[in-house]
N, C-alpha and C positions, 0 to 999 in steps of 0.2 A: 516597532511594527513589522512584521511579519510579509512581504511582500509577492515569493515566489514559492512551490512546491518543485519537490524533484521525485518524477514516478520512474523509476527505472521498470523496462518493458522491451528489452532488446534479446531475452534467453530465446531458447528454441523450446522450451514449453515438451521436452521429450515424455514426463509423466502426463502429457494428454497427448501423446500420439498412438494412431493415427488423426485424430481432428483436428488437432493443431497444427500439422504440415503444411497445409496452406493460408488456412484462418488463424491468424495469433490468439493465442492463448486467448488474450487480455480483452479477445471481441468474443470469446464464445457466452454465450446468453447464460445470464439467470434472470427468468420470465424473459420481459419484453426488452429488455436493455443490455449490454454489453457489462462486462465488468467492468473493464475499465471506465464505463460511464458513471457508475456507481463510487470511482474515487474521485474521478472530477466533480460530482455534484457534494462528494464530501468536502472536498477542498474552496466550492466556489459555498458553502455553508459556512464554511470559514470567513469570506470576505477575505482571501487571496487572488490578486489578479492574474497570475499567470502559474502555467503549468509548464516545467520544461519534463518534458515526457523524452528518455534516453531510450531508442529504437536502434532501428537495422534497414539497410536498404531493403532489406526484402518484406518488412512490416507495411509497405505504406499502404496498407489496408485501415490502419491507426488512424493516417490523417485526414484519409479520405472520409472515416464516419464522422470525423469532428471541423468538414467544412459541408458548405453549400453546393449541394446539387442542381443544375439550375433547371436539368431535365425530368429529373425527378420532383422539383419543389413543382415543376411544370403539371406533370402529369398528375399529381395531389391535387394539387388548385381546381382545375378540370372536376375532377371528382369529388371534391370540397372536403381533402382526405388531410387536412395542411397538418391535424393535431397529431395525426400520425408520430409524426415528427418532432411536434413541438419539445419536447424534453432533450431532445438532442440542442435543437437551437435556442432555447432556453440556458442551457451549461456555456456552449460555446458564446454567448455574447455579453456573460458574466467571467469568464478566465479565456483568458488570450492563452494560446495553444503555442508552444516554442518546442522544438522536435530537433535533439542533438543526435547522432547514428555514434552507435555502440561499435568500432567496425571489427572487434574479436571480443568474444565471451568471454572475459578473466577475473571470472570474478562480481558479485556485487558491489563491494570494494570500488573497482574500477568503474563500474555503472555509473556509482556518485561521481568520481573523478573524473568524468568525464559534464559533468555536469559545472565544473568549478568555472569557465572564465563564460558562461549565461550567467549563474548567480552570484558571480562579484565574492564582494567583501562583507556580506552582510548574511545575517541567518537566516534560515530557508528550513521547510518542511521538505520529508522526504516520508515517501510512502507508497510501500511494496504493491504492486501491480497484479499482484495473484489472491490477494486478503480483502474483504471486505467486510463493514464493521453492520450491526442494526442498534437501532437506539434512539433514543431521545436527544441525547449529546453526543454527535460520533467525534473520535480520536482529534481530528485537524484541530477542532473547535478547541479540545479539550487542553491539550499541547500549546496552543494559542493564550491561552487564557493564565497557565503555569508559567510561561515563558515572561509573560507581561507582568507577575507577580516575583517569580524569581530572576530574571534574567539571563540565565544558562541555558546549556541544551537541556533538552529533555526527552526522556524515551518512554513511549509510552508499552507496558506491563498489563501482564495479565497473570494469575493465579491459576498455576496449573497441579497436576492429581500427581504426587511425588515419584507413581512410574512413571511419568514422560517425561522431567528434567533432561534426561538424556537426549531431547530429542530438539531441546532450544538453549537460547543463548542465557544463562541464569544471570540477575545480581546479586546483592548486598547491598544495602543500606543502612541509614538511620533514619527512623520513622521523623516526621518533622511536623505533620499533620495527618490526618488520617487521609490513605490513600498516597500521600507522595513523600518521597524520598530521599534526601542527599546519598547518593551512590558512593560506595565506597570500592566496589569491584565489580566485575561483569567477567564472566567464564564462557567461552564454547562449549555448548556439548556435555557439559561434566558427569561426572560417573554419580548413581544416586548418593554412594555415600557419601561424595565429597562435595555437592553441590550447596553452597550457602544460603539458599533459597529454597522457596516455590515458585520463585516471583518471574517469569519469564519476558523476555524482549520481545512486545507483540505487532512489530510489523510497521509499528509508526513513530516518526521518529522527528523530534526538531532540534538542529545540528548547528553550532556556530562555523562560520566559513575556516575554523583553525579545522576542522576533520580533513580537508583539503591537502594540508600539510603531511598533517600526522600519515593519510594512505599514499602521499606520494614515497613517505618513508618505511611505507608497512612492507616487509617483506613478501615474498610470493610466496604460498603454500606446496604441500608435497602436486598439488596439479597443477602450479604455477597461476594460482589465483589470487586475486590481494580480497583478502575475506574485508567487509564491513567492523566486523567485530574487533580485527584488529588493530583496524583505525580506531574506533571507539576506545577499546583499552588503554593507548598511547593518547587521546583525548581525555580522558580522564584522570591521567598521570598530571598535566597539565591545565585544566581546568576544571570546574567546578559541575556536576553534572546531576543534575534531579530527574527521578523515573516515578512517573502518575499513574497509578491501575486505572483502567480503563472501564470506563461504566458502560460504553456500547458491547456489545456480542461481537467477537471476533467469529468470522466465517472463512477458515482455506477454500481455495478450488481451483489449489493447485493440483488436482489429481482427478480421475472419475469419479472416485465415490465420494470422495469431499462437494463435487462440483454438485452429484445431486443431491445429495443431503441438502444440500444449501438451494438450491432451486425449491423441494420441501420445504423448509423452513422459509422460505420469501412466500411461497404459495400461500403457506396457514394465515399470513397475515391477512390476505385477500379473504375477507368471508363468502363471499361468489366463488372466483375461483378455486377454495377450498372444498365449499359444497359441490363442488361439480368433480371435484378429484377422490373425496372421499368414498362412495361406491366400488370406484375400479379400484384405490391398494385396498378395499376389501376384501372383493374378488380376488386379489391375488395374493391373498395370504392362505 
C-alpha cells in the first residue's frame, strides 16, 4: 500500500519569469485552480494520505493556498460564497499536506532526497510540480495499481515523435503486457540515433525508498546537481524496475506557451466556457 506522494516544488520557476518571481510557479492558474492543485487532487484520486510537497522558504504562498483562511472562510460565509472554495478544502481534508524546504536548488535529484527521513522505509509516489495529466485514469492511480501487481518501482512513460527523444529521459524494455515494461535501461537526453526508444519518462514516477541510497551515491553533474535520473539508473542496476504508458494527456506548463496551450486545452472541456471563448480566438486569427 502506497501511503505517501513526494511533489518536489522548491525551483525558481525562471522559464515563467517574470510571473513567477513572486507567485510560485506551481500556483499560477490553469482556469480556476492552481497547478499544483490539480496534482494534489491527482494524488488524493489515488487514495494517498499525505503529500510531502519539497519547497523553499520563500514559497509559503504553497501552504498558505492549502490551509484554512478564517477571514476569508469569514467573508465567503457572509456572502454565501463558501463553494468558491470548496475544491481547495475538499483536497486538503482528503491528503494531509507535509512541506519539507529545499534550502539550495541541486538538482531534482536532491528534491527527492531531501524528501527521504518524511518518507521512511517504504515506497512512495513522486510527481513533478510543473506536469499535469487529463484523463479518465490519471498517472498516480495508474502507478498504484502496477505497483500492487508487480511490486517494484514504476515509472510512468509516454510515447513521444522520434524528433523529441532528445529532449527526455528514454528507456528500454521488454514488453510484458501491453503497455508495461520490465526496464532494462533509461538514458538522459540521448542523441536520436542512439536513443532505444520512443518511450519517454513522463513526470510520474513510483520509487522504492532504495532511490534514497542510490542519489546519496549519485555523483553531482557538470552544474553540481545530482540529476534524478541518475539515481534511477544506479536503481535499476540494483532492482527490478517496470515503466506503464500512461493513458491520461500529459500537459507541461513549465513555460509560457505550454502553460497556455494548456489553459486551451482545460478550457475545450468546459462546453460553456468554450462557447464563450470561441468568438474572440476567431477574431484573432
Amino acid at each position: 500500500m502506497i501511503h505517501k506522494a513526494v511533489i518536489p516544488a522548491a525551483g525558481f520557476g525562471t522559464r515563467m519569469l517574470p510571473a513567477a518571481k513572486a507567485v510560485p510557479k506551481e500556483l499560477l492558474p490553469i482556469l480556476d485552480r492552481p497547478v499544483l492543485q490539480y496534482v494534489i487532487e491527482e494524488i488524493a484520486a489515488a487514495k494517498i494520505g499525505e503529500a510531502v510537497v519539497i519547497t523553499s522558504p520563500q514559497k509559503g504562498a504553497i501552504e498558505s493556498h492549502f490551509s484554512h483562511d478564517a477571514r476569508l472562510d469569514e467573508r465567503l460565509s457572509k456572502g454565501n460564497k463558501q463553494k468558491l472554495l470548496q475544491s481547495v478544502y475538499d483536497v486538503i481534508a482528503q491528503v494531509k499536506m507535509t512541506y519539507v524546504d529545499q534550502l539550495e536548488q541541486n538538482g531534482l535529484g536532491h528534491a527527492v532526497l531531501c524528501a527521504a527521513e518524511a518518507v521512511g522505509d517504504k515506497p512512495f509516489l513522486c510527481l513533478l510540480g510543473d506536469t499535469i495529466f487529463s484523463g479518465d485514469v490519471l498517472p498516480a492511480t495508474q502507478l498504484v495499481r502496477a505497483y500492487e501487481k508487480y511490486g517494484t518501482s514504476v515509472i510512468g512513460l509516454e510515447l513521444v515523435p522520434e524528433e523529441k527523444v532528445e529532449r527526455y529521459g528514454i528507456v528500454a524494455g521488454d514488453e510484458v503486457e501491453p503497455g508495461v515494461f520490465r526496464l532494462t535501461q533509461l538514458i538522459e537526453k540521448p542523441k536520436r540515433e542512439i536513443a532505444p526508444s520512443r518511450m519517454a519518462v513522463a513526470a510520474r514516477y513510483l520509487l522504492s525508498p532504495g532511490i534514497f541510497e542510490c542519489l546519496r551515491e549519485t555523483q553531482r553533474d557538470r552544474n553540481g546537481e545530482i540529476q534524478l535520473t541518475d539515481g534511477l539508473q544506479k536503481l535499476l542496476a540494483r532492482e527490478q524496475m517496470h515503466g506503464v504508458v500512461m493513458s491520461a494527456k500529459r500537459h507541461d506548463v513549465g513555460n509560457p506557451l505550454d502553460w497556455l496551450k494548456t489553459n486551451l486545452i482545460f478550457a475545450a472541456k468546459d462546453k460553456t466556457l468554450w462557447s464563450a471563448l470561441q468568438p474572440l480566438l476567431r477574431d484573432l486569427q
